[in-house]
N, C-alpha and C positions, 0 to 999 in steps of 0.2 A: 639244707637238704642237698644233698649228692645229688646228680644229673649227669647219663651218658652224655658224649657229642658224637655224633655221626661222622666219622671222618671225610665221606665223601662229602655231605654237606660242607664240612670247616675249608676246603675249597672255593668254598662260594667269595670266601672275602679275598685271593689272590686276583687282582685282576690286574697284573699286568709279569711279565716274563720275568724273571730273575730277580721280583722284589714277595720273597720270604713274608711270612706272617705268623706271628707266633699264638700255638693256637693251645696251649696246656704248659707244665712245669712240672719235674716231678725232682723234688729239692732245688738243685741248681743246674742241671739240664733245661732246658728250651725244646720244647717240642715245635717245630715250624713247620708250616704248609707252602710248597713254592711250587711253580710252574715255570718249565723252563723251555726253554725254544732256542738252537740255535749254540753258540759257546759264550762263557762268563768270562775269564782270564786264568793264565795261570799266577796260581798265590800257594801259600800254606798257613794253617795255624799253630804259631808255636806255640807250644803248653794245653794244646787243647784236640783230642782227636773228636773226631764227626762221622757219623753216621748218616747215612743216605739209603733208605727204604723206598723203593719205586714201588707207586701208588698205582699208577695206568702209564700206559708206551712203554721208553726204553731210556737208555741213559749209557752213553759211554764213557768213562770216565778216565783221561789221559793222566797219565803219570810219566817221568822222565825216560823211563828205560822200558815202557812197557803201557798197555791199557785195556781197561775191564770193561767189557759188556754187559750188563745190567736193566734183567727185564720185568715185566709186573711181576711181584711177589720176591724179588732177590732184596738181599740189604748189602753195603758193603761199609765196612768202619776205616776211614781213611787215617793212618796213624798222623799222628800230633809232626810238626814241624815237615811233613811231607808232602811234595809242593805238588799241584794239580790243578788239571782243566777241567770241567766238567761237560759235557757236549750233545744234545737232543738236537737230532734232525730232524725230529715231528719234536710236537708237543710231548710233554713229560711231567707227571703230577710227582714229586718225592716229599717224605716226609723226612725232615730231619733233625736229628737230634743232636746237641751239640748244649757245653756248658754256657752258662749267660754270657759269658765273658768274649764268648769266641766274636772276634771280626768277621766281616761279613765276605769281605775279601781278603780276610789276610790285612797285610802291610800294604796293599795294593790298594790305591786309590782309581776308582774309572767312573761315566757316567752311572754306571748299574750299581754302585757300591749303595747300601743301603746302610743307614746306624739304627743302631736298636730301638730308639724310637719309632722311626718309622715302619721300622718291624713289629708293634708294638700294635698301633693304629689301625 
C-alpha cells in the first residue's frame, strides 16, 4: 500500500547541519532532507547536476563569478561539473535532489563530507 510522507515531518530525522538524509527515490534521483547553517565548501559534481529546493529560511548559493539568493519556495538546479558554495546565515531546511551516484561534496573531502550510507541511516 502507497503512503504520503509529510515533508515537513521527514525533517524530523536531520539532526545535525550539513548531514543530508535521504528521504524517497524516484528511479535513480535521491530525494534528501538537509539542514544547513552556516557554509559547506566549495566543490562540484561532475556528471551529475543538483537541485536545491528551499524548504523554510533562505540559502545563498556562491558560485565563481557570481551568486544566487534563494528563499522559501524558490528551487535552483546547479549544472553538473559547476563548482559551488552553498551558504545559510540562519538555519535553512532544502530538499534536494540529485542522482544516487552524486558525492556529497564533490571531490572534496572535509569533516562535513557525509557517504551515502550515512545519508541513508
Amino acid at each position: 500500500m502507497l503512503s504520503p510522507t509529510a515533508l515537513a515531518a521527514a525533517f524530523d530525522r536531520v539532526t545535525d547541519y550539513w548531514s543530508p538524509k535521504v528521504i524517497g527515490r524516484v528511479n535513480n534521483q535521491l530525494l534528501k532532507a538537509a539542514k544547513l547553517k552556516g557554509e559547506l565548501v566549495w566543490h562540484a559534481h561532475d556528471g551529475q547536476d543538483e537541485l536545491f529546493y528551499i524548504v523554510k529560511g533562505s540559502l545563498r548559493i556562491e558560485f565563481e563569478d557570481c551568486a544566487v539568493e534563494l528563499k522559501k519556495g524558490d528551487f535552483l538546479t546547479v549544472p553538473s561539473g559547476i563548482r559551488h558554495n552553498p551558504v545559510a546565515q540562519d538555519e535553512c531546511w532544502v530538499l534536494l535532489i540529485e542522482p544516487a551516484e552524486t558525492k556529497h561534496t564533490g571531490d572534496e573531502m572535509t569533516l562535513r563530507t557525509r557517504s551515502l550510507q550515512e545519508q541513508l541511516s
